[in-house]
TIMI-2910 file (N, C-alpha, C, CB; in pm, 1 decimal, decimal comma, always signed):
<rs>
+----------+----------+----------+----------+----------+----------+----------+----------+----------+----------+----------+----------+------+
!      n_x !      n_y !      n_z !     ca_x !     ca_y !     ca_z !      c_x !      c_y !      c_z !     cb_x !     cb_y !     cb_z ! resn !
+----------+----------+----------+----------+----------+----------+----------+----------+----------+----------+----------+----------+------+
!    +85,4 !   -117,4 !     +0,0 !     +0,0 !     +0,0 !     +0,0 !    +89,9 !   +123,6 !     +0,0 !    -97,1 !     -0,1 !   +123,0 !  Unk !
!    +69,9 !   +200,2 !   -104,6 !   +135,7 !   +374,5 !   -103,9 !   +109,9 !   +444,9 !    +78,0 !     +2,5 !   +505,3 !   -255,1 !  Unk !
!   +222,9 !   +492,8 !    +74,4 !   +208,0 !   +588,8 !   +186,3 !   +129,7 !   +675,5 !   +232,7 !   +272,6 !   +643,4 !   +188,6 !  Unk !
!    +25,9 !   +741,1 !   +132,9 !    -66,9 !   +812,1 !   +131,6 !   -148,0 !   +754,4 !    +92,7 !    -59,2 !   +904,1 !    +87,1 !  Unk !
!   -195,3 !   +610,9 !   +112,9 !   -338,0 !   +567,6 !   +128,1 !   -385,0 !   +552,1 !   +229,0 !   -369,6 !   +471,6 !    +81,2 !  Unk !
!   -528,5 !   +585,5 !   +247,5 !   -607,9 !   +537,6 !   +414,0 !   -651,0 !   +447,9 !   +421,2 !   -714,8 !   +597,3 !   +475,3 !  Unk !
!   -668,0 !   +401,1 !   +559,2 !   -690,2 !   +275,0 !   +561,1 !   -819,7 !   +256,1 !   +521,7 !   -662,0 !   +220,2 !   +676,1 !  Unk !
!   -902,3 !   +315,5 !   +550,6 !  -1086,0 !   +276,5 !   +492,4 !  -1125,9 !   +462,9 !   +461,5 !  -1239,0 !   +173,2 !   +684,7 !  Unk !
!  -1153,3 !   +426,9 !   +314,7 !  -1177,3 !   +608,2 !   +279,3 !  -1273,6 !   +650,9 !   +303,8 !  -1173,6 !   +664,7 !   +150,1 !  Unk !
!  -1317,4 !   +770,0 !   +322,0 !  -1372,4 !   +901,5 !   +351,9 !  -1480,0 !   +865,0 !   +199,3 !  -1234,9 !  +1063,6 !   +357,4 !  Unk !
!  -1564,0 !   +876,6 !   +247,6 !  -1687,7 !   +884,3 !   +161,7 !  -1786,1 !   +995,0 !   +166,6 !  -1760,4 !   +776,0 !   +185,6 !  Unk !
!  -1750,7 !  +1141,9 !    +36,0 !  -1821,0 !  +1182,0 !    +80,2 !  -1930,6 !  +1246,3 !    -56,1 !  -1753,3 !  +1254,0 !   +179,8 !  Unk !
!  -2000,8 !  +1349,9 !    -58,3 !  -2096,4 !  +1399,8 !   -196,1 !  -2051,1 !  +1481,5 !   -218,0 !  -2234,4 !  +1432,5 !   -203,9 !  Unk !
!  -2059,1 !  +1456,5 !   -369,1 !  -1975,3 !  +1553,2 !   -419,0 !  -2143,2 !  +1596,1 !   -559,8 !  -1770,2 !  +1467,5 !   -486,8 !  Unk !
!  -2078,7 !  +1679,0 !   -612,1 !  -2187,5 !  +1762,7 !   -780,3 !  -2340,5 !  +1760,8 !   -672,5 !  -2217,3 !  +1592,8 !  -1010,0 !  Unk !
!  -2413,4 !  +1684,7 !   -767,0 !  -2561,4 !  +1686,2 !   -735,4 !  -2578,1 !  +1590,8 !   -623,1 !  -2654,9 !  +1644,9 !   -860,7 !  Unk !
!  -2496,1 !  +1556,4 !   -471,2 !  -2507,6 !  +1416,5 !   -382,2 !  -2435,8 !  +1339,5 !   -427,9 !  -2630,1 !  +1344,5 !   -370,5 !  Unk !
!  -2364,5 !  +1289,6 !   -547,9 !  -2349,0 !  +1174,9 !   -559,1 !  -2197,5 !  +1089,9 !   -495,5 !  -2374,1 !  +1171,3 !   -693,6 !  Unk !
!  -2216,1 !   +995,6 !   -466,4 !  -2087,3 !   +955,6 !   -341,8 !  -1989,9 !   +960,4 !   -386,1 !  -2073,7 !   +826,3 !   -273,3 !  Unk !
!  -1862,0 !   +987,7 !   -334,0 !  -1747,1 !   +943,8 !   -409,4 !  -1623,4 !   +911,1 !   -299,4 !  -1706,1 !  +1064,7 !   -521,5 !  Unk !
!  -1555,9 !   +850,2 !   -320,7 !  -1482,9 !   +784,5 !   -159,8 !  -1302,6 !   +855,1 !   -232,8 !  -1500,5 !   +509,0 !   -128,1 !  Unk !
!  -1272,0 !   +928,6 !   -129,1 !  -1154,4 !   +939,6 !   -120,1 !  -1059,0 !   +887,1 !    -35,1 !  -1147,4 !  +1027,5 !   -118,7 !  Unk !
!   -990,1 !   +819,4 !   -106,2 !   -920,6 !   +678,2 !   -103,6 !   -796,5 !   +743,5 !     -8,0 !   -868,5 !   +599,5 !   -282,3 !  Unk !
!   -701,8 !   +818,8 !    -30,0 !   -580,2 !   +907,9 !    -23,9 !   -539,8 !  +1048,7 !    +16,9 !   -549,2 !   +909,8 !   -121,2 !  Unk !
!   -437,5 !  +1015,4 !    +46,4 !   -399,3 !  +1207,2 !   +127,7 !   -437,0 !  +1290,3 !    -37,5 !   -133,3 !  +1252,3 !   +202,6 !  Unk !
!   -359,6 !  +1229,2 !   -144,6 !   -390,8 !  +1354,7 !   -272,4 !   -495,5 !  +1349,3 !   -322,5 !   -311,2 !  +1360,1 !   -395,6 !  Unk !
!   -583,3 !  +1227,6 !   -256,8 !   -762,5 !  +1259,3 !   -356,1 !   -792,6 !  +1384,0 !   -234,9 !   -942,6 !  +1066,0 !   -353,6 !  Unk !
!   -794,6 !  +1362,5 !    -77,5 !   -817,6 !  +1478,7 !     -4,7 !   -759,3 !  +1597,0 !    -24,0 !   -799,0 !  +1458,7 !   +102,5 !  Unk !
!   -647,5 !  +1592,2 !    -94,5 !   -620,4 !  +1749,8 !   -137,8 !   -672,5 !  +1792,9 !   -221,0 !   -511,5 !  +1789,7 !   -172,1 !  Unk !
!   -672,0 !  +1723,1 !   -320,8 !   -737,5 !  +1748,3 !   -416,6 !   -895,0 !  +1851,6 !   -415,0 !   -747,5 !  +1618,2 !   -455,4 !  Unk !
!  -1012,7 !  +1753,7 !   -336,6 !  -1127,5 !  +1827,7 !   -350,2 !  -1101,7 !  +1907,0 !   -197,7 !  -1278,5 !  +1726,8 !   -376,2 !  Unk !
!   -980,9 !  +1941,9 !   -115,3 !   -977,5 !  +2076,7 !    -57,5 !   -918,1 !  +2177,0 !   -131,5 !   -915,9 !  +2077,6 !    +59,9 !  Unk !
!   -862,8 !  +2157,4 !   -202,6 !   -777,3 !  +2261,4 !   -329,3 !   -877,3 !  +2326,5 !   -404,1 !   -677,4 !  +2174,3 !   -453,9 !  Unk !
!  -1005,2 !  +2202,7 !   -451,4 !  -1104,4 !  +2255,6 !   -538,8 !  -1220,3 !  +2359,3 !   -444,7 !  -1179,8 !  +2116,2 !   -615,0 !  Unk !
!  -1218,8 !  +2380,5 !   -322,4 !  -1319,7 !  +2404,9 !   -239,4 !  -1339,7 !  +2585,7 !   -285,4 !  -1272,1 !  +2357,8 !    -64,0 !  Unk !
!  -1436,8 !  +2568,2 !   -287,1 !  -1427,4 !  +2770,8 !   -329,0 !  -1402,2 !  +2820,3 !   -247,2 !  -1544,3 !  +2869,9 !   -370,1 !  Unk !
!  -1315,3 !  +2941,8 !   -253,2 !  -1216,3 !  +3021,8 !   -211,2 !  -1314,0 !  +3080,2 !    -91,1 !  -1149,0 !  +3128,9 !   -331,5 !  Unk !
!  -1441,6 !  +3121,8 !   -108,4 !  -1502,3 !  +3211,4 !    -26,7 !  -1562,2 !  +3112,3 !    +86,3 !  -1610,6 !  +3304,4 !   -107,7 !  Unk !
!  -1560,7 !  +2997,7 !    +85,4 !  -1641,2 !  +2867,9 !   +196,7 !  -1549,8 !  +2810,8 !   +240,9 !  -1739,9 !  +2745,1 !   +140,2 !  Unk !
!  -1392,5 !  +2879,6 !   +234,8 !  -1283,5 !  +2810,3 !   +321,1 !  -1287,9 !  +2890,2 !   +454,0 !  -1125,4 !  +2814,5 !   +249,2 !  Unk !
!  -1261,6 !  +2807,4 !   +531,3 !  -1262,9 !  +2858,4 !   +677,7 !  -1172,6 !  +2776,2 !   +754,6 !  -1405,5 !  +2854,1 !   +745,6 !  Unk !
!  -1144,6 !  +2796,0 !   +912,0 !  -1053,7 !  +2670,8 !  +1001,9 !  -1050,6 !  +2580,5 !   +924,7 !  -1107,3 !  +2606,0 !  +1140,4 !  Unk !
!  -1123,6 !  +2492,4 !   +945,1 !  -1184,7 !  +2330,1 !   +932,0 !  -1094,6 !  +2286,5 !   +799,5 !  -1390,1 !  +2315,5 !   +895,5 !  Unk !
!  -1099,1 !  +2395,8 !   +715,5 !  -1039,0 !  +2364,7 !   +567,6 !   -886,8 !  +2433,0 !   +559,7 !  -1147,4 !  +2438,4 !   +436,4 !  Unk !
!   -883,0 !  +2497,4 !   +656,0 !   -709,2 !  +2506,0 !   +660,7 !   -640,3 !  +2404,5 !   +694,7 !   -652,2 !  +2598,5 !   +751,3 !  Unk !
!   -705,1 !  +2397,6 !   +819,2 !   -628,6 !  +2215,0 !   +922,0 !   -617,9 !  +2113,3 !   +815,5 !   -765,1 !  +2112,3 !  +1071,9 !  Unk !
!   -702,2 !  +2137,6 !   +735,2 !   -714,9 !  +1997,4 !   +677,2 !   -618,3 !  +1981,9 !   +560,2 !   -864,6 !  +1967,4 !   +627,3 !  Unk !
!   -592,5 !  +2092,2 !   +489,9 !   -496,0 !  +2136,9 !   +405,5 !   -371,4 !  +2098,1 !   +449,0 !   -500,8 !  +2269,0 !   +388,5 !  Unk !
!   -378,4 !  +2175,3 !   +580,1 !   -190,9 !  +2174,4 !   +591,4 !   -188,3 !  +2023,7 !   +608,8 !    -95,6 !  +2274,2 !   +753,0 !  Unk !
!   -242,7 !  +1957,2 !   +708,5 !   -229,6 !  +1822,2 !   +695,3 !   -198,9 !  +1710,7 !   +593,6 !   -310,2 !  +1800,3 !   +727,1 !  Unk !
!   -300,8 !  +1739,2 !   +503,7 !   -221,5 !  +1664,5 !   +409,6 !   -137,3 !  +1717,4 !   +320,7 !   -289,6 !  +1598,6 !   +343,2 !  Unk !
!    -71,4 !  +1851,4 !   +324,5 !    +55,5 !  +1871,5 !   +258,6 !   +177,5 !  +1827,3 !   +386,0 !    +63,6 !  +2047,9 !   +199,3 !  Unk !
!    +99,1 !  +1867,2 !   +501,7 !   +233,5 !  +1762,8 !   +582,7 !   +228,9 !  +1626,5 !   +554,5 !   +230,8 !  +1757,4 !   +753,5 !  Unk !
!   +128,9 !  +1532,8 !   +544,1 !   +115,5 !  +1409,9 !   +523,8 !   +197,1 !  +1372,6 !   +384,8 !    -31,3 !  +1380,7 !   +526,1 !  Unk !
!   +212,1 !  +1453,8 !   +283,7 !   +234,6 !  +1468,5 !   +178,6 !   +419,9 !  +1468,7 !   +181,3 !   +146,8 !  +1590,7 !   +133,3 !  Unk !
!   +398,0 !  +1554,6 !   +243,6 !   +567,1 !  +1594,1 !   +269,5 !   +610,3 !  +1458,4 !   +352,0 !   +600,4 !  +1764,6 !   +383,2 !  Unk !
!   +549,5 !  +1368,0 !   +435,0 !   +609,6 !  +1287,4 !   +514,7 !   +619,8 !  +1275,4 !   +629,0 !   +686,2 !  +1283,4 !   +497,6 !  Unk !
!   +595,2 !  +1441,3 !   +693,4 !   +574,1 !  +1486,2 !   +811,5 !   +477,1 !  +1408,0 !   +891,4 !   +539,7 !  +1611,0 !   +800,4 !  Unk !
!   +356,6 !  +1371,3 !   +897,3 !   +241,8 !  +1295,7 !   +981,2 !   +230,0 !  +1176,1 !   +847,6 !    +65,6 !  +1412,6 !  +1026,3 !  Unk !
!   +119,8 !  +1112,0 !   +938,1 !    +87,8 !   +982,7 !   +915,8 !    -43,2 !  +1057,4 !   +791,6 !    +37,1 !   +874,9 !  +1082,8 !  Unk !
!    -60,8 !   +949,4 !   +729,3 !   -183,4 !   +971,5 !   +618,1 !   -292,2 !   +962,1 !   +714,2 !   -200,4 !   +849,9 !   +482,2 !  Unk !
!   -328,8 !   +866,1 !   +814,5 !   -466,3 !   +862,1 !   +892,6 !   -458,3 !   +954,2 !   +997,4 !   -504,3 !   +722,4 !   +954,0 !  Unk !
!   -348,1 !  +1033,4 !  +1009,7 !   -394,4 !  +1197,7 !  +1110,1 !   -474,9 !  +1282,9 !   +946,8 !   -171,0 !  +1336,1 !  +1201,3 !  Unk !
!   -413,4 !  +1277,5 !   +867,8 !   -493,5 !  +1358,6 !   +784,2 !   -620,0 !  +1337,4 !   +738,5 !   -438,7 !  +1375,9 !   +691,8 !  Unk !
!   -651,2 !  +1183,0 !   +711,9 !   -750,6 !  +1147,4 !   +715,7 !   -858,6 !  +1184,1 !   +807,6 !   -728,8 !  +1056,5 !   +711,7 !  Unk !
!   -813,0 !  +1174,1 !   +954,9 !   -937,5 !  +1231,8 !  +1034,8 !   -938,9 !  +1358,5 !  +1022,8 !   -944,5 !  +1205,4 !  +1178,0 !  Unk !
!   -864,2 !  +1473,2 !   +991,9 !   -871,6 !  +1591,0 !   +973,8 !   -977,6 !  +1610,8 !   +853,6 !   -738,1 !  +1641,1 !   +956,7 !  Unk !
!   -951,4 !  +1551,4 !   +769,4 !  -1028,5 !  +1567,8 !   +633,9 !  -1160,8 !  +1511,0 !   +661,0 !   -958,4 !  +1491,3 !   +504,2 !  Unk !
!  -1164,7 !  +1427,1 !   +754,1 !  -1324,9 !  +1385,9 !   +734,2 !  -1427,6 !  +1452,4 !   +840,0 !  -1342,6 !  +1215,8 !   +752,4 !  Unk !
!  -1306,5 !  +1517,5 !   +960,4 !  -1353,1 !  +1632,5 !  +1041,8 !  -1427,2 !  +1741,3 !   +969,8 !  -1239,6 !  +1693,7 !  +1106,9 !  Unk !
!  -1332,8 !  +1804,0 !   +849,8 !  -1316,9 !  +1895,5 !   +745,8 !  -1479,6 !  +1858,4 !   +663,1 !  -1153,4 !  +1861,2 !   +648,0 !  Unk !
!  -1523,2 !  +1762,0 !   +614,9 !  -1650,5 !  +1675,6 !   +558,8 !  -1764,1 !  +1701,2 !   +638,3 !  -1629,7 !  +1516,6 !   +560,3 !  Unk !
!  -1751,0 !  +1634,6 !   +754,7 !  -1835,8 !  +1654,2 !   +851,3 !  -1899,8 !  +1738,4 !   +889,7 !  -1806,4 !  +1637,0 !   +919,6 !  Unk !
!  -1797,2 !  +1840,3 !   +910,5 !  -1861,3 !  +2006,7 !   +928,8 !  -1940,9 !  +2086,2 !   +830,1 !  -1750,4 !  +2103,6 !   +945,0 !  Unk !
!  -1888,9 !  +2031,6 !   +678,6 !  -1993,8 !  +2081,4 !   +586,8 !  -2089,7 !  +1978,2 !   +530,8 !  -1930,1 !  +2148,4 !   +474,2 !  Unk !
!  -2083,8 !  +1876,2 !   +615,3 !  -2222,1 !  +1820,3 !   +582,4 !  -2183,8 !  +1717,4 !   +431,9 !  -2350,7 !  +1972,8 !   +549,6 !  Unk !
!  -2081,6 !  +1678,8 !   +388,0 !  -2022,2 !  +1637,6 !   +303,9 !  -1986,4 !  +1461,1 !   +314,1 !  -1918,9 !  +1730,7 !   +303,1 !  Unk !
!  -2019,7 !  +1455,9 !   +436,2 !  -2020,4 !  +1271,5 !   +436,7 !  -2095,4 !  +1186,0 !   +427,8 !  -1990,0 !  +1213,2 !   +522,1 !  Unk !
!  -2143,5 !  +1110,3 !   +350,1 !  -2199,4 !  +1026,8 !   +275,4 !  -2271,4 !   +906,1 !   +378,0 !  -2089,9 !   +979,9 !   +173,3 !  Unk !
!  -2396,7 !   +913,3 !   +373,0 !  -2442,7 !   +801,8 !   +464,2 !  -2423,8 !   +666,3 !   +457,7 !  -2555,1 !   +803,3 !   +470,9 !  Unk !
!  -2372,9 !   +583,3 !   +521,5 !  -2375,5 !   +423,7 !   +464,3 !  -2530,8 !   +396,9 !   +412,7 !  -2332,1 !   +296,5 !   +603,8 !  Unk !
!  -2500,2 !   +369,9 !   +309,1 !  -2627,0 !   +289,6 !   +220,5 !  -2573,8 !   +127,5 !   +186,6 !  -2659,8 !   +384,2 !    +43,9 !  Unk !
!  -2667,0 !    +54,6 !   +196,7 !  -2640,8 !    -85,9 !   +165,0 !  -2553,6 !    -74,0 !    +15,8 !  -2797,4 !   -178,7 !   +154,5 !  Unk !
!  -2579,0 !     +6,5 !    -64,9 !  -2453,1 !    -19,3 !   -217,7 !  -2344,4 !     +4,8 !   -170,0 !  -2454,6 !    +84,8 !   -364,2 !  Unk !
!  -2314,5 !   +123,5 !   -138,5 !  -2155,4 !   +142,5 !   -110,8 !  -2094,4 !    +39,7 !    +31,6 !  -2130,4 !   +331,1 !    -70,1 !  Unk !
!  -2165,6 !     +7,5 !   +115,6 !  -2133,0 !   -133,0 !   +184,8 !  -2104,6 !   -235,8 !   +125,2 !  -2220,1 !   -179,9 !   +252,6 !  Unk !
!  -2212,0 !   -310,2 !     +5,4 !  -2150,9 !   -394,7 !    -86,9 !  -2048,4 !   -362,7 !   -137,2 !  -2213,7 !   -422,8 !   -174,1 !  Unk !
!  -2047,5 !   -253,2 !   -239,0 !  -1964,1 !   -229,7 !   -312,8 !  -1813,1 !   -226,8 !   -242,7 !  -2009,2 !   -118,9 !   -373,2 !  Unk !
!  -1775,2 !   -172,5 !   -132,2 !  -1710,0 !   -173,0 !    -19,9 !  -1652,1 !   -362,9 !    +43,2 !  -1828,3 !    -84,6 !    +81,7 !  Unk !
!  -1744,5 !   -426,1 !    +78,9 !  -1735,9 !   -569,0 !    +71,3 !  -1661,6 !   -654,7 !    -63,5 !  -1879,7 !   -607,4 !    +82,3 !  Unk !
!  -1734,7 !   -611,4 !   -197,0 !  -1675,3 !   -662,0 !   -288,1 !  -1539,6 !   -608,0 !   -308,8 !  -1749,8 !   -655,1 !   -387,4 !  Unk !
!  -1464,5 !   -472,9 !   -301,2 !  -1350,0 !   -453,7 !   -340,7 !  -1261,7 !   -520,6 !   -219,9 !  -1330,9 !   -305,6 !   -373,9 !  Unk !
!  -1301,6 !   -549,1 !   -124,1 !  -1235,6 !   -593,6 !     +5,6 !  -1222,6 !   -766,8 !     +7,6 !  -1335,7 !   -534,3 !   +141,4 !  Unk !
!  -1292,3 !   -803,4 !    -88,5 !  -1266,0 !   -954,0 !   -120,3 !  -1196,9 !   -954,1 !   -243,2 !  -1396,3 !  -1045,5 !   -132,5 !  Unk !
!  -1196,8 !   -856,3 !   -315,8 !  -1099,6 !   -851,7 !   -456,1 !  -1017,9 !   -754,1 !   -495,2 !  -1167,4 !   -857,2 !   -567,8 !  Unk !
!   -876,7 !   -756,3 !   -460,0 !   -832,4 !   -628,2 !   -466,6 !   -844,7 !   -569,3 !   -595,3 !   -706,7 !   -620,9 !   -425,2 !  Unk !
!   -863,2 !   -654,7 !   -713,3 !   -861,4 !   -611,3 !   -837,2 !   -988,9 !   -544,0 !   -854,4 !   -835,6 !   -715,2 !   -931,2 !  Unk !
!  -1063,3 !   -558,7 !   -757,1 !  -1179,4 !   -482,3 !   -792,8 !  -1140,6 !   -283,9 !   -733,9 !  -1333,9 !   -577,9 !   -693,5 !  Unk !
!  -1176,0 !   -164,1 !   -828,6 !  -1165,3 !    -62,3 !   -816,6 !  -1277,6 !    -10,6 !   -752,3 !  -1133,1 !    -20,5 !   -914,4 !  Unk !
+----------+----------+----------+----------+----------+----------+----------+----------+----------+----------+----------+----------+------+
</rs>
């Protein structure tokens, strides 16, 4: 496993609801990088620097991880377990080849 993968990802909505699980410190940078400029606040700084420290090597990927899903949480951005993404979740966990 890459250094910047988590151990069980952050699932959260993204466009119109629809789920999307961030797997990694750079998928979490990623949609904090994309966050509009004017709806950044604390929650989305912490979470930033984190995974550019996580990034850099500095912390562990799962301190950033809980930062980022802290970061989710607060805007309402985490994804409810629904029985699909549990399956779907089950099946990649019995097949790694499954994406």
């Amino acid at each position: 496993m890459k250094p910047d993968m988590f151990t069980k990802p952050v699932t959260i909505l993204v466009g119109l609801g629809f789920p999307a699980e961030v797997r990694s410190v750079m998928d979490a940078y990623r949609h904090l990088a994309e966050w509009p400029t004017s709806f950044r606040d604390t929650a989305h700084s912490v979470a930033m620097k984190a995974c550019q420290a996580a990034l850099r090597g500095e912390i562990e990927a799962e301190t950033a991880r809980g930062l980022f899903a802290a970061f989710a949480a607060k805007h309402d951005l985490l994804a409810p377990e629904t029985p699909a993404i549990a399956a779907s979740r089950m099946r990649r966990d019995r097949d790694p080849h499954v994406q």
